[in-house]
N, C-alpha and C positions, 0 to 999 in steps of 0.2 A: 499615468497610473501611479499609484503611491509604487515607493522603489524600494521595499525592505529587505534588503539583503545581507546575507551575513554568511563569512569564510570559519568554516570549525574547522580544528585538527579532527584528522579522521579519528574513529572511533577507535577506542585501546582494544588490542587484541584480544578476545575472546579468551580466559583460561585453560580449556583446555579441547581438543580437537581429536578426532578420529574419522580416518579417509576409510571408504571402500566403495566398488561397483554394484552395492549391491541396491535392493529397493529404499522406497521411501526412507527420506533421514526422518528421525524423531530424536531430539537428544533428552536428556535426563533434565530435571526429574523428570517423574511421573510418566514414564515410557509408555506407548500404544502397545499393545497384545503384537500388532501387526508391523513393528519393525523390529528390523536384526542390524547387522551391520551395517553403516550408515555413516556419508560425510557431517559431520554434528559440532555444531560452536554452543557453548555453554554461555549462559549470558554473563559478562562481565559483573564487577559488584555495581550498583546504582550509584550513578550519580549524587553529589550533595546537594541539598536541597537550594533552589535556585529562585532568587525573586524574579516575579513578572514583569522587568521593565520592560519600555518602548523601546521598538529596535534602533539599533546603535543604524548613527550611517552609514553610509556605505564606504568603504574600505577602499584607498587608492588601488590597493595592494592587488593582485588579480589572484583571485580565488585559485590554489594550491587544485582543485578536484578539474578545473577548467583545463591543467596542464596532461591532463591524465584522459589514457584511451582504455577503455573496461574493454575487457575480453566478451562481455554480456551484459542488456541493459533487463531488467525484469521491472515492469508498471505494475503498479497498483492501478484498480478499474474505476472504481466507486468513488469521485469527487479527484480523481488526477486524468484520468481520458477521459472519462464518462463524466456531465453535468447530472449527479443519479442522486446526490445528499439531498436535494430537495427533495426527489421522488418518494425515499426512504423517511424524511424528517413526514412528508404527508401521509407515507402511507400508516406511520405508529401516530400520526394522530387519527387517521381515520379508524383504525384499530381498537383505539381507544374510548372514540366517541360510540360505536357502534356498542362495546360493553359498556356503556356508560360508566366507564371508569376514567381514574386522570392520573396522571403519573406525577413527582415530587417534582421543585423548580431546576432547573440543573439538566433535566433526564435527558435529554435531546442531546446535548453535547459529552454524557456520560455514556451513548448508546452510539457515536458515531466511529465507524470502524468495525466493531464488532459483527463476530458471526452472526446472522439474523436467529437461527434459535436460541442465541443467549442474548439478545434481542428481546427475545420472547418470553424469555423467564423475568429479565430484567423487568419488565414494563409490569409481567403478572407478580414480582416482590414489588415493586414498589406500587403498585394500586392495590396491593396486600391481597391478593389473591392467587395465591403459587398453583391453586391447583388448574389455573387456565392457562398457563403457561401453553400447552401442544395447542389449544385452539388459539390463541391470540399471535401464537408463532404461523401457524395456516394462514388466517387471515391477512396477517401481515406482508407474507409471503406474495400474498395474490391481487394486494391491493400497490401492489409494488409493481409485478406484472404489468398490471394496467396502467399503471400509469407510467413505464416507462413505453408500453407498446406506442402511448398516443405521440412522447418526445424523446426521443432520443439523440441528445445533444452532447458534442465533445464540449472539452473543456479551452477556452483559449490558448490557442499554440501547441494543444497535442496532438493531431491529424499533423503537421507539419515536423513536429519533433520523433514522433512514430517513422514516418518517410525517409527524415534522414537518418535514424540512429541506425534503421533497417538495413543502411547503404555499406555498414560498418563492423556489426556486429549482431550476432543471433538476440533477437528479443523472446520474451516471455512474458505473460500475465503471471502475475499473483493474486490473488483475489480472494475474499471471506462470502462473495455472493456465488449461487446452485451455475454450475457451467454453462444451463442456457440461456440464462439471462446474459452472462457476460459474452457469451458468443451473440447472441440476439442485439446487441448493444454493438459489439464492435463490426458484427456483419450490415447494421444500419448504418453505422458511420463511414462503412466501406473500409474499415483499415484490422480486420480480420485475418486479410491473407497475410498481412506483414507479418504476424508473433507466428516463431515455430513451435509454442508449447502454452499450454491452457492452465495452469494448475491453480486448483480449488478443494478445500477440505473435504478426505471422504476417510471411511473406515482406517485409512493408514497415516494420514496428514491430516495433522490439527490444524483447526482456525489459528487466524493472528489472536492475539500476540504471541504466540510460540511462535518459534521459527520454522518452523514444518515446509509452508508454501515456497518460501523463498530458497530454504535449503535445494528442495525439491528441483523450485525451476532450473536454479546454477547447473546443480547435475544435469537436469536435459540437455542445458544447454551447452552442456562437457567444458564447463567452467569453474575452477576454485570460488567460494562465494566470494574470498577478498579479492576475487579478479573482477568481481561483476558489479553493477550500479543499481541500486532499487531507487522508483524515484513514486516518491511518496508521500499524500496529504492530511493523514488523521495523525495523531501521537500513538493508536492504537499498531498501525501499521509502519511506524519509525520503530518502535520496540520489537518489530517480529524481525525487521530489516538489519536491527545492531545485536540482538541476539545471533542471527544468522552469520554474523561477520561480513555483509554487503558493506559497501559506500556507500553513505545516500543525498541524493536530490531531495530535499522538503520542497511543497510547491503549497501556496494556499496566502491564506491571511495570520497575520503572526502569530504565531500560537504558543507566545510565551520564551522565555529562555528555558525553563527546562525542555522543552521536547527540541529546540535548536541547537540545546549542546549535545543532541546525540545525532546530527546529521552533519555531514560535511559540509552543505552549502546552501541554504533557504532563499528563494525568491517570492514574490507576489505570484507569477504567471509563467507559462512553460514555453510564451513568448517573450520571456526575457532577451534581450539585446546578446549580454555572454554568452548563454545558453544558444542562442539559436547559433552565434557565431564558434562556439565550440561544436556545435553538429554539424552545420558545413563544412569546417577545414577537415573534419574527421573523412566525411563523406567524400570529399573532393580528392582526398589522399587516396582514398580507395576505389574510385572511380573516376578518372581523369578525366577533363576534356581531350 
C-alpha cells in the first residue's frame, strides 16, 4: 500500500476553555438556545495558508501521538469504520439525476463530511435551486438508506482497531449521519456493542464542523477532550476534532498539508503496522496473558 504518513505536533491549545457537568457543550459563537454551561474549546486562530505538496516520507522518528495512551478514543463513522463515502457520493448523484439537476465540478468533495441536510441545501444552491433544498435533503436521505442496507462494509483495519482500542479505553462515535443509520451500520458490522456512546447532532449538538459531537462524546466518556483521540477521515471532521481540543488520528488518502497540519498523525489505512502495534501493547497492558 502507498505508506503516507506524517508526525504533527499536537494541535495548539484552544484559547479559551470552560468545564462543567452539566448538558451538551456548545461553545461560542453562535450558541444553541439549548445549551448552558458546558466543557467548550474555542477554535484556535487558522492555520497559514499551506501548499498542497506530496507527502513527505516517512519519518525515522516514531510518531510523538504512538507514545501516548488517551484516556478515550471517539471515531468518526462515515469513510473511517464505515466504507459509507461511496454510498453517500451515490446517493447525491442519484438525488440529483432524479431532479434533473447537476451540481458545479468540485461538489462531491465540497460535500464530503458535512451534515446531510447542509447536504441538501448545498446541492439545491449550487444546481441554483434553494427552494428544494428539504426535498432533495429527503431524498437524499433515503437513497442513502438503501444503499447502505444492501452493503455495509467496514473500512480496512477498523473492526480490528475498534476491538483493541475497546480493551483500553471507553470508545465513542462522533458522527454528522441520523443515529440509525450509524447504529444500522455498526450493528451490521457487529462492532456496536464495543462504543459506550452514540453521539450525533440533534436540537442541542451541532453538526461537524463545530465541535459540539466530540465535546459531547469526551464528556460521556468522563474524559478531558485533551485526554481523548478522534480518529478521523474528511477535513470537515479534523476541524470539529481541533476545535474541540481532541488529538487526532487522520486516516484516508492524503488530503493535502493543510488539513495534516491539524492532526497529530496521518496514515493511508487503520491497518497501519504502528497503529495496529500501538493498539496491542496498549491492550495487552490492560489485559494480560
Amino acid at each position: 500500500m502507498n505508506d503516507h504518513r506524517i508526525s504533527v505536533s499536537p494541535p495548539s491549545a484552544p484559547e479559551s476553555a470552560a468545564t462543567s457537568t452539566a448538558a451538551a457543550p456548545v461553545p461560542a459563537p453562535a450558541p444553541s438556545p439549548a445549551q448552558g454551561a458546558a466543557a467548550a474549546r474555542t477554535a484556535p486562530a487558522e492555520h497559514a495558508a499551506a501548499t498542497d505538496l506530496p507527502a513527505p516520507a516517512r519519518s525515522a522518528e516514531r510518531p510523538a501521538l504512538l507514545a501516548w495512551t488517551p484516556d478515550a478514543v471517539v471515531f468518526d463513522c462515515d469513510g473511517t469504520l464505515m466504507d459509507t463515502e461511496r454510498n453517500w457520493q451515490d446517493a447525491r448523484e442519484l438525488t440529483l439525476r432524479d431532479h434533473g439537476l447537476r451540481a458545479a465540478p468540485g461538489f462531491a468533495e465540497r460535500a464530503k463530511g458535512v451534515h446531510y441536510t447542509e447536504c441538501g441545501q448545498l446541492m439545491a444552491d449550487e444546481a441554483g435551486r434553494p427552494d428544494l433544498a428539504e426535498e432533495l435533503t429527503g431524498a437524499l436521505l433515503d437513497h442513502f438508506r438503501a444503499l447502505v442496507a444492501e452493503n455495509a462494509a467496514t473500512m480496512p483495519g477498523a473492526a480490528e482497531l475498534v476491538r483493541r482500542a475497546a480493551a483500553f479505553a471507553p470508545l465513542a462515535v462522533a458522527s454528522n449521519c441520523p443515529a440509525d443509520v450509524v447504529e444500522t451500520c455498526l450493528s451490521a458490522a457487529g462492532l456496536l456493542s464495543f462504543f459506550d456512546h452514540l453521539v450525533v447532532p440533534d436540537d442541542g449538538v451541532r453538526p461537524k464542523p463545530a465541535p459540539d459531537v466530540y465535546l459531547t462524546a469526551a464528556r460521556l466518556c468522563g474524559a478531558a477532550p485533551e485526554r481523548c483521540l478522534a480518529v478521523e477521515d474528511s477535513a470537515c471532521g479534523v476541524q470539529a476534532a481541533r476545535r474541540a481540543g481532541l488529538r487526532i488520528l487522520g486516516v484516508g488518502p492524503w488530503p493535502g498539508n493543510r488539513v495534516v497540519g491539524d492532526v497529530d498523525l496521518w496514515v493511508d489505512r487503520l491497518d497501519d503496522r504502528d497503529v495496529t502495534a500501538w493498539a496491542e501493547r496498549r491492550a495487552a497492558r490492560t489485559h494480560p496473558h
